[in-house]
C-alpha positions in Angstrom: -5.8 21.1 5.0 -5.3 22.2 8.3 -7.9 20.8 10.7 -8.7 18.4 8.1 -6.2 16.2 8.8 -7.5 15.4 12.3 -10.2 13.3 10.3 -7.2 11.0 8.7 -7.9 8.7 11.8 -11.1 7.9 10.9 -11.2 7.9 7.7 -8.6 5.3 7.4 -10.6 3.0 10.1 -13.7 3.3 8.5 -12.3 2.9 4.9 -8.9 0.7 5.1 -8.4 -0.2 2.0 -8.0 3.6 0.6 -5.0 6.0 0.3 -5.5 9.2 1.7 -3.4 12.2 1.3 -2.8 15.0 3.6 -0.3 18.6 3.4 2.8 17.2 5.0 3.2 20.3 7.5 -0.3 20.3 8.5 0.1 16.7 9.5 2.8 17.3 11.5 1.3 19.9 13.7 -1.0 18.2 14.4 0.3 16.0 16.4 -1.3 12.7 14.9 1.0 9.4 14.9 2.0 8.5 11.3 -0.1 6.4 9.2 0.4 3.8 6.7 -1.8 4.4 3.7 -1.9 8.4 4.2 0.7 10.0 2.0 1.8 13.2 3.0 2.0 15.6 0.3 3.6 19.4 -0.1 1.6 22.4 -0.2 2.6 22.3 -4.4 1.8 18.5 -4.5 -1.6 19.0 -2.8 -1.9 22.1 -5.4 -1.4 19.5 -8.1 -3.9 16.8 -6.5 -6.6 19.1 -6.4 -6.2 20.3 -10.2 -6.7 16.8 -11.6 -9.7 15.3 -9.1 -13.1 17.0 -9.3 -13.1 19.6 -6.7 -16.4 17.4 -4.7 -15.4 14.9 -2.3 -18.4 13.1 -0.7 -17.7 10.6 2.2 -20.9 8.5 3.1 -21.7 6.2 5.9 
């Protein structure tokens, strides 16, 4: 959320064969060009997301 999206770019380079999701109006404020496998999501549908995944996301490199 928010300034999280602004790792979207790299993410998605460094892991291309993921989906990643990101709040729709976030995104666009951002600025960033659209992506093809980042889904943009409402604030409800991101509300949703969160419920069903365990709340820990760990990225390693």
């Amino acid at each position: 959320m928010q300034n999280g999206v602004y790792a979207a770019l790299s993410l998605i380079a460094d892991y291309p064969k993921c989906t990643f999701y990101a709040v729709k109006n976030d995104y666009f404020a951002s600025g960033l060009p659209r992506l093809e496998n980042l889904i943009l999501v409402s604030d409800m549908q991101w509300v949703d997301l969160c419920a069903q995944q365990h709340p820990v996301i760990t990225i390693q490199q």
